[in-house]
C-alpha positions as CSV (number, residue, x, y, z in Angstrom):
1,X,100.8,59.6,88.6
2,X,102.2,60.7,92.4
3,X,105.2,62.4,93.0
4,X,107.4,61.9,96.7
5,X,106.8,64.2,99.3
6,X,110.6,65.2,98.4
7,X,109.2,66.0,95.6
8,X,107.1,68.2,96.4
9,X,109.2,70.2,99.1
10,X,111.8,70.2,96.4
11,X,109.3,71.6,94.0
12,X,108.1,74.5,97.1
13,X,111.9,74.9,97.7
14,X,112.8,75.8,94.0
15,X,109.9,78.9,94.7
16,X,110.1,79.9,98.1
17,X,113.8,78.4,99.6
18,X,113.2,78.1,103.3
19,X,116.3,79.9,103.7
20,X,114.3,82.8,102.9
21,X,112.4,82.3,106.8
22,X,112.8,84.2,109.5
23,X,114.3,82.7,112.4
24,X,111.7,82.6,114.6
25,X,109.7,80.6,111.8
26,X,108.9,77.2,111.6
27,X,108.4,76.8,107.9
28,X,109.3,73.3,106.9
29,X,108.4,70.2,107.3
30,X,105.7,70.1,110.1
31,X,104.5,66.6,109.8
32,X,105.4,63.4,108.0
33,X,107.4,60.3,106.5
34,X,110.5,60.1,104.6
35,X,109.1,58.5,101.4
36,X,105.1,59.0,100.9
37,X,103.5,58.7,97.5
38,X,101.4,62.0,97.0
39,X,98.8,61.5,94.3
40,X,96.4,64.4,96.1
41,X,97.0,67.5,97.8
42,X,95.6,69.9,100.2
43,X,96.3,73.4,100.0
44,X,95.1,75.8,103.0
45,X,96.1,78.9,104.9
46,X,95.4,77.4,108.5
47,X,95.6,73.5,109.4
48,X,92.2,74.0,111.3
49,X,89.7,71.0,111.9
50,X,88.2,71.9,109.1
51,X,91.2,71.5,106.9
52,X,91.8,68.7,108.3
53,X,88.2,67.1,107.3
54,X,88.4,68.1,103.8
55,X,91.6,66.4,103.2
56,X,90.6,63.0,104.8
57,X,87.2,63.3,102.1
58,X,89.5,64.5,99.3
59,X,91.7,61.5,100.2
60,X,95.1,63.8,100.2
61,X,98.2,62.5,101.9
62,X,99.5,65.5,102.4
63,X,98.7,69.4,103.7
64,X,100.3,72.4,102.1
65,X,99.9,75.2,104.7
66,X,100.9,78.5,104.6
67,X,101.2,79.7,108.3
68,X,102.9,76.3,110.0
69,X,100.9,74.2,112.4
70,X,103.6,73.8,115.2
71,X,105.4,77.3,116.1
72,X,106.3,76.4,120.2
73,X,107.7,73.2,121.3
74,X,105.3,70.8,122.5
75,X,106.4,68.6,125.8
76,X,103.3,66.6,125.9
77,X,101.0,65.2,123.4
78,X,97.2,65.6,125.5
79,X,95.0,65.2,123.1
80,X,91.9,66.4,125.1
81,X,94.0,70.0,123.9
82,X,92.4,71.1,120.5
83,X,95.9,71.7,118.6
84,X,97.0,68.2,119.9
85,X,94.4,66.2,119.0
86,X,94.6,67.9,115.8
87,X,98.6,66.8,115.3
88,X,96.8,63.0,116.9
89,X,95.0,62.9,113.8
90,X,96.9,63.9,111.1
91,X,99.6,61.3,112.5
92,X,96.9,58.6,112.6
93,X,95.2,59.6,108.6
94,X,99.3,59.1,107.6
95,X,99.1,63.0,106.3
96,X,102.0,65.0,105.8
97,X,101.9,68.7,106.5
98,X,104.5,70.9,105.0
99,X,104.5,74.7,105.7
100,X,106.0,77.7,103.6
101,X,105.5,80.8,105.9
102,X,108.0,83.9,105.7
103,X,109.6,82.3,102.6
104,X,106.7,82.5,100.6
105,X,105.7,86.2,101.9
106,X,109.1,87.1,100.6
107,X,109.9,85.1,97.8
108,X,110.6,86.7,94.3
109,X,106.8,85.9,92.8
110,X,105.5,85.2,96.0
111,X,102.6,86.2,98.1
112,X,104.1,90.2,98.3
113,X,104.3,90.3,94.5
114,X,100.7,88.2,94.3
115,X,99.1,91.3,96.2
116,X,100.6,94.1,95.0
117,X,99.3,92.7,91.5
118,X,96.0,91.9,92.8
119,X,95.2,95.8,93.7
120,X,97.4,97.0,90.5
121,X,100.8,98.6,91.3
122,X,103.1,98.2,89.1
123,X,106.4,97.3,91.3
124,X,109.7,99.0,91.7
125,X,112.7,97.4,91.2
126,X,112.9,94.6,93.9
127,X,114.1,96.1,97.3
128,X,116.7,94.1,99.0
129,X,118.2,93.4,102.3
130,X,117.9,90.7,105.3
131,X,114.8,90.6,107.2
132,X,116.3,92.0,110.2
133,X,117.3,95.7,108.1
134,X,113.2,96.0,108.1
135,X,111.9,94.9,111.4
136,X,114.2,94.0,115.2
137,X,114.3,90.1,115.2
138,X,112.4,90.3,118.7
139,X,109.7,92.0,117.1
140,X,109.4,89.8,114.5
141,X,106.7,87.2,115.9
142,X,104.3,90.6,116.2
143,X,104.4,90.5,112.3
144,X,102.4,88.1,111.6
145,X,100.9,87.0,115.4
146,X,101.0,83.3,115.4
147,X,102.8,82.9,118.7
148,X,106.1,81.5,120.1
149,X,109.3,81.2,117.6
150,X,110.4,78.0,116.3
151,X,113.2,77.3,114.2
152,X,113.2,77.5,110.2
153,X,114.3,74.4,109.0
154,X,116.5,74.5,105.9
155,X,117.3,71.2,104.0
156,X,119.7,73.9,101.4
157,X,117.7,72.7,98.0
158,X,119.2,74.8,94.8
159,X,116.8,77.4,93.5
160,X,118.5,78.0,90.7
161,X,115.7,78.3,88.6
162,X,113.6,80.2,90.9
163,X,114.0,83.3,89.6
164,X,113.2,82.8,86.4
165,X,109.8,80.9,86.9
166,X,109.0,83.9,89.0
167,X,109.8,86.3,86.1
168,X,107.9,84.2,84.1
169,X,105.2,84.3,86.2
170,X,105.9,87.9,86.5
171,X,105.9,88.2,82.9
172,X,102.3,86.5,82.8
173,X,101.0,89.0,85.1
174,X,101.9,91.8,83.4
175,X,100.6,90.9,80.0
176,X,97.1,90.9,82.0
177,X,97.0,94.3,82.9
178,X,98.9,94.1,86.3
179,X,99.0,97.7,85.8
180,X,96.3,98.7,83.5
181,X,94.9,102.1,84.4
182,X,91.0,101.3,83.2
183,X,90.3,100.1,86.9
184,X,87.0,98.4,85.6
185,X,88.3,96.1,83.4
186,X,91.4,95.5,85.6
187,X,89.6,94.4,88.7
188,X,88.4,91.6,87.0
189,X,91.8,90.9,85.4
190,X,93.1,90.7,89.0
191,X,91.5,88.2,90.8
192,X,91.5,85.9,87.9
193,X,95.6,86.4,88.0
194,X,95.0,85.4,91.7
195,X,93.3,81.8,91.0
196,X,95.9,81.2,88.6
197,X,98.3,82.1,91.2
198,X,100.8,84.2,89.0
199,X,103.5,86.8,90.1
200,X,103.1,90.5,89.7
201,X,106.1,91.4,89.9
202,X,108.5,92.9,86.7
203,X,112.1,92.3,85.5
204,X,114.0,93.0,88.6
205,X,117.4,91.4,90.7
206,X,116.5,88.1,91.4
207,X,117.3,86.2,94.6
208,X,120.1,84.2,95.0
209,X,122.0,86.8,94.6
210,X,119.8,89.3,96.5
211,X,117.0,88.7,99.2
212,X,113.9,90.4,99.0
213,X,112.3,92.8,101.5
214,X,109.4,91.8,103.5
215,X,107.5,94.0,101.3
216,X,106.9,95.8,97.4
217,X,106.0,99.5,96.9
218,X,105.2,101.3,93.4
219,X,102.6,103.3,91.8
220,X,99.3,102.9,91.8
221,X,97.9,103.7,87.8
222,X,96.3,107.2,88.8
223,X,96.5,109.3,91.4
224,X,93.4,108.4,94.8
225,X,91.9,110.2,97.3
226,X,91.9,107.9,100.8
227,X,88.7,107.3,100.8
228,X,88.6,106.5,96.7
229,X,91.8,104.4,97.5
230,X,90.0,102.5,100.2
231,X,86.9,102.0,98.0
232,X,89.3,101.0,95.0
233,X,91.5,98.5,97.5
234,X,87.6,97.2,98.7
235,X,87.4,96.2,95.1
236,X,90.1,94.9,94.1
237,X,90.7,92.3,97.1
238,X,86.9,91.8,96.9
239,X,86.1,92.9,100.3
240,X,83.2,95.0,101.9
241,X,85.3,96.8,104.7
242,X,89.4,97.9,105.5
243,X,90.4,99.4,108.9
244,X,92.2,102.5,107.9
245,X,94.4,104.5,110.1
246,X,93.5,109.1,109.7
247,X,96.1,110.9,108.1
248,X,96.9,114.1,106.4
249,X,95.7,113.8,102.9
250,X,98.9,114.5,100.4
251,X,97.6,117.6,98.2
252,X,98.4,116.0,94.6
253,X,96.8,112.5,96.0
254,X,98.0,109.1,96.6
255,X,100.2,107.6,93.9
256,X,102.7,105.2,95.5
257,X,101.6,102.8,97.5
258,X,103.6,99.8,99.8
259,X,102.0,96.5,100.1
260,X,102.4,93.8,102.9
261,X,100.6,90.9,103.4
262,X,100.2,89.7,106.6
263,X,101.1,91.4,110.1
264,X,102.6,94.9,109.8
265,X,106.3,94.8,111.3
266,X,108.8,97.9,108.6
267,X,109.0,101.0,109.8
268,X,107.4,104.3,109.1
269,X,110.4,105.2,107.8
270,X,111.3,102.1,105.7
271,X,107.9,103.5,103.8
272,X,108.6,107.0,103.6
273,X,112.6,106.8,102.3
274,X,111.0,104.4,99.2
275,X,108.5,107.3,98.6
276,X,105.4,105.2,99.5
277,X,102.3,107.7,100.3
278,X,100.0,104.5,101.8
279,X,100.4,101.3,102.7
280,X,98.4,97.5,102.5
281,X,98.4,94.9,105.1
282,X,96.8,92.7,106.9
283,X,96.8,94.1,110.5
284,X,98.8,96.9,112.3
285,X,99.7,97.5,116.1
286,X,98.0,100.6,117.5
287,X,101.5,102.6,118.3
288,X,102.6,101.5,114.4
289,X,99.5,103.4,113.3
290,X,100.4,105.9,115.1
291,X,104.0,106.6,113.7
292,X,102.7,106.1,109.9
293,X,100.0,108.5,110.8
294,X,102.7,110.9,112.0
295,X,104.3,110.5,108.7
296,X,101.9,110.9,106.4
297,X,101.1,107.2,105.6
298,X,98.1,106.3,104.8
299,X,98.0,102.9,105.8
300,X,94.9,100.3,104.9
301,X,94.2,96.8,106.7
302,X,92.5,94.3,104.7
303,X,93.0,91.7,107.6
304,X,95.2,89.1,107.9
305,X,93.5,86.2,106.3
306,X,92.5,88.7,103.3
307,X,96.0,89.5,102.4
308,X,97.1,86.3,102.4
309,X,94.5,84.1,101.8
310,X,95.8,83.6,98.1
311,X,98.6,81.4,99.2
312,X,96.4,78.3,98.5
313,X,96.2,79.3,94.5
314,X,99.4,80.6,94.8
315,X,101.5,77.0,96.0
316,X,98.9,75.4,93.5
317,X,100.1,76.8,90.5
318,X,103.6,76.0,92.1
319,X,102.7,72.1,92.2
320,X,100.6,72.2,89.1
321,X,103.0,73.6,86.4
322,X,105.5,71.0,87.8
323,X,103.3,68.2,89.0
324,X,100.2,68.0,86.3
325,X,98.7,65.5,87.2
326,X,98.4,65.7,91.1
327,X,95.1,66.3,92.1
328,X,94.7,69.1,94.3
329,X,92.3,71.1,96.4
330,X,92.3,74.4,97.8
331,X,90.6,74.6,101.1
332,X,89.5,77.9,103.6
333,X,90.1,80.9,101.0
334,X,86.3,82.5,102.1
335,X,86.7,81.3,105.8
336,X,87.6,84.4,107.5
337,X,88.1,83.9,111.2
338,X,87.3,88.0,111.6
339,X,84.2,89.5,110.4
340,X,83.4,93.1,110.6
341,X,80.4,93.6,112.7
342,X,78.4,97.2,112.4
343,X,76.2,98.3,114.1
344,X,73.8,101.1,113.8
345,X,73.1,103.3,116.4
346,X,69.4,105.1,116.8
347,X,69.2,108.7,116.6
């Protein structure tokens, strides 16, 4: 059975509208025909080479990528450059690539809601507001560092449904310990929620009717220490190291926590007027850990690709539950492009 690359946008529309984009974004439609037959799927973070070879062996006609593969214009197609010869190829394998970026950080049951499940906080009532009320449009490319703005496409498809296949997902999240407090058993719980790629976040006001923040805060089950936070955060997102930015420790301990995925871009005091203690992201300018340091904000980097490196199970269980019987593959989630390298100094 295949479904049109209609379809499919259609399908990632109903989850994450691209309407939900920043400006400077270039979710969409990166590459591709008007009606292709999709009987396989790629899913990936980054359309990198290596992507790119796994869905000519898997035989996919089209790429599912979280952060889009064209963000500036391109005036000349040179393919003796790296990214062109990339776009050469796709164009010549007939493989569509189709992008959900911002929309899918923010979505209702998206990539925000996916974390702040994975390390157990059990969400407030969904924040709302446009994207510019947490971070100045010009300093939104910082966010999430991928370069010059494009232009979010929006083809307007309904998402009527949307929210409630996120509660539902939300729902399914819950009922596996999204916010049990025995932290063995729940680590375990959590990254199996993040193959299947469900929501973690509760009954709340849906979008259309309001847009979500850029990111979620709520309690964590217990009260942490920063270091036993860290350690517990190391766990949770199965990771050996965070960078973590010094602050004062809060006497009774850390138990509200804000969670970002991707490039850090609210402000300190976004964090501190929703009463979050510490925050998780992916990476964070050296003046931003500064101010949240000033604050009192404990604030925890787990790296850009670890925080958001879920998107491929994620957009899968999108497809799946609506397109069974698509074959799909999930390609990149262990290939971090920055490793942690200690070294130990002799006495």
């Amino acid at each position: 059975m295949t479904a049109s690359r209609e379809d499919i946008i259609a399908c990632l529309n109903e989850m994450a509208p691209e309407s939900l984009a920043e400006p400077w974004d270039n979710s969409g439609l990166n590459i591709g025909t008007k009606k292709k037959a999709i009987s396989r799927l790629l899913i990936c973070l980054d359309v990198t080479e290596s992507a790119v070879d796994d869905a000519c062996r898997f035989g996919a006609q089209m790429i599912v990528s979280h952060h889009p593969l064209i963000f500036s214009p391109i005036k000349r197609i040179d393919c003796d450059n790296a990214a062109c010869a990339l776009i050469s190829r796709l164009i010549k394998n007939d493989i569509n690539v189709y992008c959900a970026h911002t929309n899918a950080d923010r979505t209702y049951g998206g990539l925000n809601d996916l974390l702040a499940g994975i390390v157990g906080i059990t969400t407030d009532e969904m924040r709302v507001g446009g994207a510019s009320a947490t971070a100045a449009a010009s300093d939104a490319p910082a966010r999430h560092q991928h370069g010059a703005a494009g232009t979010a496409a929006s083809d307007g498809t309904a998402a009527s449904d949307t929210a409630a296949r996120g509660r539902d997902s939300a729902k399914a999240a819950a009922s596996n310990g999204t916010a049990a407090s025995n932290e063995a058993a729940s680590d375990g719980a959590a990254w199996e929620r993040a193959e299947r790629g469900a929501g973690a976040q509760g009954d709340a006001a849906p979008y259309p009717d309001a847009t979500p923040e850029f990111f979620r805060v709520g309690s964590l089950p217990r009260a942490f220490g920063a270091d036993e936070l860290s350690a517990y955060v190391c766990a949770r997102l199965k990771q050996s190291d965070l960078q973590v930015a010094a602050t004062p420790r809060p006497a009774g301990g850390i138990t509200r926590m804000a969670v970002m995925c991707g490039s850090f871009g609210i402000s300190a005091g976004a964090l501190k007027s929703a009463g979050a203690q510490a925050v998780l992201c992916g990476e964070i300018k050296h003046h931003q850990a500064l101010e949240l340091s000033a604050e009192g904000i404990f604030a925890m980097c787990a790296g850009h690709h670890g925080t958001e490196r879920f998107f491929t199970q994620l957009a899968g269980k999108w497809i799946k539950d609506k397109f069974p019987d698509i074959e799909i593959m999930c390609s990149g989630f262990d290939s971090f492009p920055l490793r942690a390298y200690h070294r130990v100094c002799d006495e």
